[in-house]
TITI-16057 format. One record per residue (C-alpha): residue number from 0; chain; x, y, z. Coordinates in Angstrom, 1 decimal. Layout:
// residues N
+-----+-------+--------+--------+--------+
|  nr | kette |   east |  north |     up |
+-----+-------+--------+--------+--------+
| NUM |     A |      X |      Y |      Z |
...
+-----+-------+--------+--------+--------+
***
This chain:
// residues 131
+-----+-------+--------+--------+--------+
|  nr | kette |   east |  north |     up |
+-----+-------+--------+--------+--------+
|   0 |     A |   35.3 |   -1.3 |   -9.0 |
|   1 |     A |   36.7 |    1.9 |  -10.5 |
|   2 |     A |   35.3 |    4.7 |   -8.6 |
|   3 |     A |   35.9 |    8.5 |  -10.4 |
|   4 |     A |   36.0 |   11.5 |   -8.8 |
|   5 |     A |   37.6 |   12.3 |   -5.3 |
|   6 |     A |   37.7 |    8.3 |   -4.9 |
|   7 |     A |   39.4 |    7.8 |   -7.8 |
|   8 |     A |   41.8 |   10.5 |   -7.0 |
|   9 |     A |   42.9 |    8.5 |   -3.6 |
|  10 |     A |   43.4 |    5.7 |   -5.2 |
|  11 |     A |   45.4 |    7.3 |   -7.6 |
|  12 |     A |   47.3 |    8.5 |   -4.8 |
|  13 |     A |   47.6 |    5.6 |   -3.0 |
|  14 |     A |   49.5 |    3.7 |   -6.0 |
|  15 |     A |   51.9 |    6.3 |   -6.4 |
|  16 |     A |   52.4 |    6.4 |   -2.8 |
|  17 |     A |   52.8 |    2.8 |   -2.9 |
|  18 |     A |   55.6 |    2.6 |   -5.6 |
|  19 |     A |   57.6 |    5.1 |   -4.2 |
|  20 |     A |   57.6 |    3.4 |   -1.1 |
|  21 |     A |   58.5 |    0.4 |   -2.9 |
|  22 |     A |   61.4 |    2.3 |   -4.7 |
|  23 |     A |   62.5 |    4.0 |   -1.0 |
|  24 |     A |   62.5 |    0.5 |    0.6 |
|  25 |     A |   64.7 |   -1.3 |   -2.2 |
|  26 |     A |   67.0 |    1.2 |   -2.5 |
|  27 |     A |   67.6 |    1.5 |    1.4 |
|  28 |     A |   67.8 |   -1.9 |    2.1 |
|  29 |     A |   70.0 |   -3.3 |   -0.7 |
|  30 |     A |   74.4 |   -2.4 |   -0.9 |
|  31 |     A |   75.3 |    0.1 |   -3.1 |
|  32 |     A |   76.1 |   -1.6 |   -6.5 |
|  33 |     A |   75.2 |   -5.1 |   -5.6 |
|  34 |     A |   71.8 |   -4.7 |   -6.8 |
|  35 |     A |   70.4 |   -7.8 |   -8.3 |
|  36 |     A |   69.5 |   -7.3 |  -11.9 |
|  37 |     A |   66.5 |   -9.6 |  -12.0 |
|  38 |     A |   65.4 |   -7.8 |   -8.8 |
|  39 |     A |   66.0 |   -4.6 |  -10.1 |
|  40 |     A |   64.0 |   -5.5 |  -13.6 |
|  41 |     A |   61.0 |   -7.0 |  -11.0 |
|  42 |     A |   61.0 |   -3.8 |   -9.2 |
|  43 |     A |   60.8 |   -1.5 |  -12.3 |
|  44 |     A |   57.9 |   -3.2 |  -13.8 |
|  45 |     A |   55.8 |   -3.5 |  -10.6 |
|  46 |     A |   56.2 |    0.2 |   -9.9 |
|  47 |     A |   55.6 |    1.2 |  -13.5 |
|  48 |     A |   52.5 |   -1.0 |  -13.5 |
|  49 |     A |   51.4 |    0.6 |  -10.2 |
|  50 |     A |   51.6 |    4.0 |  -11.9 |
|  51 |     A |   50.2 |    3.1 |  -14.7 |
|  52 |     A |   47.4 |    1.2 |  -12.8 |
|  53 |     A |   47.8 |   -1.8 |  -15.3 |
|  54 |     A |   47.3 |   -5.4 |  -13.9 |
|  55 |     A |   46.4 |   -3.6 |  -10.4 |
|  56 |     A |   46.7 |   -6.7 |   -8.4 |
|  57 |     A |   49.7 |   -8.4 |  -10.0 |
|  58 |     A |   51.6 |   -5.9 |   -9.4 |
|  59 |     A |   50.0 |   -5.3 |   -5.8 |
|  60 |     A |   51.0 |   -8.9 |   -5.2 |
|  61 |     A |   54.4 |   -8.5 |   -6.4 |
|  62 |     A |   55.0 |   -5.4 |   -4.4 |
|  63 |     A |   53.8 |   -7.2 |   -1.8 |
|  64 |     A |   56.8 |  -10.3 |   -2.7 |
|  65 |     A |   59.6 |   -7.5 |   -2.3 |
|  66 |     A |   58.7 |   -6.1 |    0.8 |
|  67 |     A |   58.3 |   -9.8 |    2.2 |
|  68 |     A |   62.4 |  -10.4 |    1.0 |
|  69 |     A |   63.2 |   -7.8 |    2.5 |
|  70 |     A |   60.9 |   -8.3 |    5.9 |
|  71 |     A |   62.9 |  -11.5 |    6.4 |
|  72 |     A |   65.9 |   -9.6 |    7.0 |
|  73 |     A |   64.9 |   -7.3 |    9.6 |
|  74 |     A |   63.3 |   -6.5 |   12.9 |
|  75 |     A |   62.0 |   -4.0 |   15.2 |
|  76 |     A |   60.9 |   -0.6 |   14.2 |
|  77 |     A |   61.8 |   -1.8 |   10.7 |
|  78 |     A |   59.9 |   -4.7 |   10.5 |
|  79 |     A |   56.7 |   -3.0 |   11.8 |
|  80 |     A |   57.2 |   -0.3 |    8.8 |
|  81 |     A |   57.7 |   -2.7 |    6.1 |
|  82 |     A |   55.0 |   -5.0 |    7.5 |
|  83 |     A |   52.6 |   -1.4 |    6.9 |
|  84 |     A |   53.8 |   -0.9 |    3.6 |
|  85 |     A |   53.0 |   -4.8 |    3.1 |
|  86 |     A |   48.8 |   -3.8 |    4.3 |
|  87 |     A |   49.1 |   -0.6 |    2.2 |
|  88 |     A |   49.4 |   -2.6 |   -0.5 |
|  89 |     A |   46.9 |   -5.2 |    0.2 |
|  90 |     A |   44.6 |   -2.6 |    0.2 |
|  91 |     A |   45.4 |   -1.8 |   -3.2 |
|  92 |     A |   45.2 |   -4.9 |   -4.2 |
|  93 |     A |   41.6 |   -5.4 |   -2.8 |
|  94 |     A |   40.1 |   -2.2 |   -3.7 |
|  95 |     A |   41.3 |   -2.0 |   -7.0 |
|  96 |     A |   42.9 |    0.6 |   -9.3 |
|  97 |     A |   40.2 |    3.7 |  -10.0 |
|  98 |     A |   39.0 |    5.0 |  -12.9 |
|  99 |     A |   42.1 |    6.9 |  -13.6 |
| 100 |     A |   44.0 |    3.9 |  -14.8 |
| 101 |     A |   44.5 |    1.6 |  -17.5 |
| 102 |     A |   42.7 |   -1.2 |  -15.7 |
| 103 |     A |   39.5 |    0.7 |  -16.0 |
| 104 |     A |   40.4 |    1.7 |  -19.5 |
| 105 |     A |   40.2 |   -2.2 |  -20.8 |
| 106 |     A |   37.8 |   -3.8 |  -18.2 |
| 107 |     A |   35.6 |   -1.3 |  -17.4 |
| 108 |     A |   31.9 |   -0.9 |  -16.3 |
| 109 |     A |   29.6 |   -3.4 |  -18.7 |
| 110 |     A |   26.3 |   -3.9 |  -18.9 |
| 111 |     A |   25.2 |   -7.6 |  -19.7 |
| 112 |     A |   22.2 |   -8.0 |  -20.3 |
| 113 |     A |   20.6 |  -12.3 |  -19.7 |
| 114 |     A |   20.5 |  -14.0 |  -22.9 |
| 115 |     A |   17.1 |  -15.6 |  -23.1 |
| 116 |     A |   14.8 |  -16.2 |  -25.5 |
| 117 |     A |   12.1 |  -13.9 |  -23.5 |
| 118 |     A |   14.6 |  -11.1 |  -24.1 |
| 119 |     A |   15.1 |  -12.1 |  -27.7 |
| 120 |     A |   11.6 |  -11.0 |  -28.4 |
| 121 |     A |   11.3 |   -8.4 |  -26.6 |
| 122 |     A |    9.6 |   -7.2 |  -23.4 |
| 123 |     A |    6.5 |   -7.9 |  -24.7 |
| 124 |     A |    5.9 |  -10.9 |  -27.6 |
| 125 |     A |    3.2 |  -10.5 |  -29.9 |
| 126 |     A |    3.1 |  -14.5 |  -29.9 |
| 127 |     A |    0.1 |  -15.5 |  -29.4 |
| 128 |     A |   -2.2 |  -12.5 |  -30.1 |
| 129 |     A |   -4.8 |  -12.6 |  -32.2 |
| 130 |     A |   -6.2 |  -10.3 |  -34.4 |
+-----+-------+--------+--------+--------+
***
Protein backbone atom coordinates (compact mmCIF):
# COMPACT_ATOMS: atom_id res chain seq x y z
CA UNK A 1 0.00 0.00 0.00
CA UNK A 2 2.99 2.40 0.34
CA UNK A 3 5.61 1.30 -2.04
CA UNK A 4 9.33 3.22 -1.39
CA UNK A 5 11.70 3.66 -3.81
CA UNK A 6 11.25 4.52 -7.60
CA UNK A 7 7.39 3.51 -6.92
CA UNK A 8 7.09 5.70 -4.33
CA UNK A 9 8.79 8.50 -6.19
CA UNK A 10 5.87 8.19 -9.08
CA UNK A 11 3.39 8.40 -6.83
CA UNK A 12 4.90 11.22 -5.35
CA UNK A 13 4.87 12.66 -8.70
CA UNK A 14 1.63 11.75 -9.69
CA UNK A 15 -0.06 13.84 -6.63
CA UNK A 16 1.83 16.83 -7.32
CA UNK A 17 1.00 16.52 -10.86
CA UNK A 18 -2.51 16.01 -9.86
CA UNK A 19 -2.93 19.23 -7.78
CA UNK A 20 -1.42 21.44 -10.06
CA UNK A 21 -3.70 20.29 -12.56
CA UNK A 22 -6.38 20.81 -10.24
CA UNK A 23 -5.10 24.45 -9.47
CA UNK A 24 -4.62 24.94 -13.69
CA UNK A 25 -8.23 23.80 -14.26
CA UNK A 26 -9.90 26.05 -11.42
CA UNK A 27 -8.20 28.87 -12.25
CA UNK A 28 -8.86 28.62 -16.15
CA UNK A 29 -12.34 27.84 -15.92
CA UNK A 30 -13.64 30.28 -13.27
CA UNK A 31 -13.98 34.69 -14.09
CA UNK A 32 -11.49 36.59 -12.78
CA UNK A 33 -12.61 37.78 -9.27
CA UNK A 34 -15.76 35.84 -9.01
CA UNK A 35 -14.17 33.07 -7.37
CA UNK A 36 -16.27 31.39 -4.88
CA UNK A 37 -14.79 31.54 -1.49
CA UNK A 38 -16.05 28.13 -0.27
CA UNK A 39 -14.72 26.79 -3.59
CA UNK A 40 -11.69 28.38 -3.32
CA UNK A 41 -11.19 27.09 0.57
CA UNK A 42 -12.26 23.31 -0.95
CA UNK A 43 -9.68 23.71 -3.55
CA UNK A 44 -6.80 24.73 -1.13
CA UNK A 45 -7.26 22.01 1.16
CA UNK A 46 -7.57 19.17 -1.39
CA UNK A 47 -4.37 20.31 -3.15
CA UNK A 48 -2.53 20.82 0.07
CA UNK A 49 -3.72 17.38 1.26
CA UNK A 50 -2.57 15.90 -2.15
CA UNK A 51 0.90 17.24 -1.50
CA UNK A 52 1.02 16.45 1.64
CA UNK A 53 -0.33 12.92 0.90
CA UNK A 54 -2.63 13.17 3.99
CA UNK A 55 -6.21 11.50 3.65
CA UNK A 56 -5.01 10.23 0.05
CA UNK A 57 -8.39 9.33 -1.06
CA UNK A 58 -10.55 12.13 0.39
CA UNK A 59 -8.87 14.32 -1.19
CA UNK A 60 -8.58 12.15 -4.47
CA UNK A 61 -12.38 12.11 -4.21
CA UNK A 62 -12.71 15.67 -3.79
CA UNK A 63 -10.44 16.49 -6.61
CA UNK A 64 -12.37 14.33 -8.42
CA UNK A 65 -15.85 16.63 -7.17
CA UNK A 66 -14.16 19.84 -8.79
CA UNK A 67 -13.32 18.56 -11.97
CA UNK A 68 -16.94 16.95 -12.27
CA UNK A 69 -18.40 20.99 -11.59
CA UNK A 70 -16.55 21.99 -13.90
CA UNK A 71 -17.09 18.92 -16.54
CA UNK A 72 -20.73 19.95 -16.55
CA UNK A 73 -20.01 23.07 -18.15
CA UNK A 74 -18.13 22.04 -21.02
CA UNK A 75 -17.55 19.95 -24.18
CA UNK A 76 -15.39 18.80 -26.78
CA UNK A 77 -11.71 18.79 -26.56
CA UNK A 78 -12.26 20.20 -23.02
CA UNK A 79 -14.41 17.76 -21.79
CA UNK A 80 -12.20 14.81 -22.85
CA UNK A 81 -9.19 16.68 -20.90
CA UNK A 82 -10.94 17.25 -17.74
CA UNK A 83 -12.61 13.76 -17.97
CA UNK A 84 -8.42 12.54 -18.02
CA UNK A 85 -7.63 14.50 -15.15
CA UNK A 86 -10.94 13.00 -13.54
CA UNK A 87 -9.08 9.00 -14.27
CA UNK A 88 -5.72 10.49 -13.12
CA UNK A 89 -7.02 11.02 -10.09
CA UNK A 90 -8.92 7.85 -9.66
CA UNK A 91 -5.86 6.24 -9.97
CA UNK A 92 -4.57 8.06 -7.06
CA UNK A 93 -7.22 7.38 -5.25
CA UNK A 94 -6.91 3.52 -5.90
CA UNK A 95 -3.32 3.05 -5.62
CA UNK A 96 -2.76 5.06 -2.70
CA UNK A 97 -0.36 7.70 -1.51
CA UNK A 98 3.49 5.99 -1.25
CA UNK A 99 5.73 5.87 1.39
CA UNK A 100 6.75 9.47 0.91
CA UNK A 101 3.62 10.77 2.57
CA UNK A 102 1.88 11.39 5.74
CA UNK A 103 -0.58 8.62 5.03
CA UNK A 104 2.24 6.11 5.34
CA UNK A 105 3.60 7.98 8.29
CA UNK A 106 0.30 7.15 10.56
CA UNK A 107 -1.07 3.98 8.96
CA UNK A 108 1.78 2.32 7.85
CA UNK A 109 2.95 -1.42 7.44
CA UNK A 110 1.84 -3.57 10.68
CA UNK A 111 2.31 -6.73 11.57
CA UNK A 112 -0.64 -8.49 13.62
CA UNK A 113 0.00 -11.25 14.78
CA UNK A 114 -3.68 -13.90 15.65
CA UNK A 115 -4.50 -13.68 19.09
CA UNK A 116 -5.04 -17.24 20.32
CA UNK A 117 -4.37 -18.93 23.20
CA UNK A 118 -1.90 -21.39 21.12
CA UNK A 119 0.08 -18.27 20.46
CA UNK A 120 -0.16 -17.17 24.03
CA UNK A 121 2.02 -20.04 25.05
CA UNK A 122 4.14 -20.12 22.73
CA UNK A 123 5.09 -22.17 19.64
CA UNK A 124 5.57 -25.02 21.60
CA UNK A 125 3.55 -25.61 25.29
CA UNK A 126 5.19 -27.50 27.74
CA UNK A 127 1.54 -28.51 28.88
CA UNK A 128 1.37 -31.73 29.14
CA UNK A 129 4.96 -32.97 29.40
CA UNK A 130 6.03 -34.94 31.83
CA UNK A 131 9.08 -35.23 33.62
Amino acid sequence: MFPAGLPGAALLLLRISISGLLSVTALSNEPAGKFASWKSIFLVVTCVLLLMGALTPLASAGSIAIEATYWSGTGGVESVHLALIMLVSLTMFILGPGAYSIDSKRFGRRLILPTSKACEDGPISKKGRSS
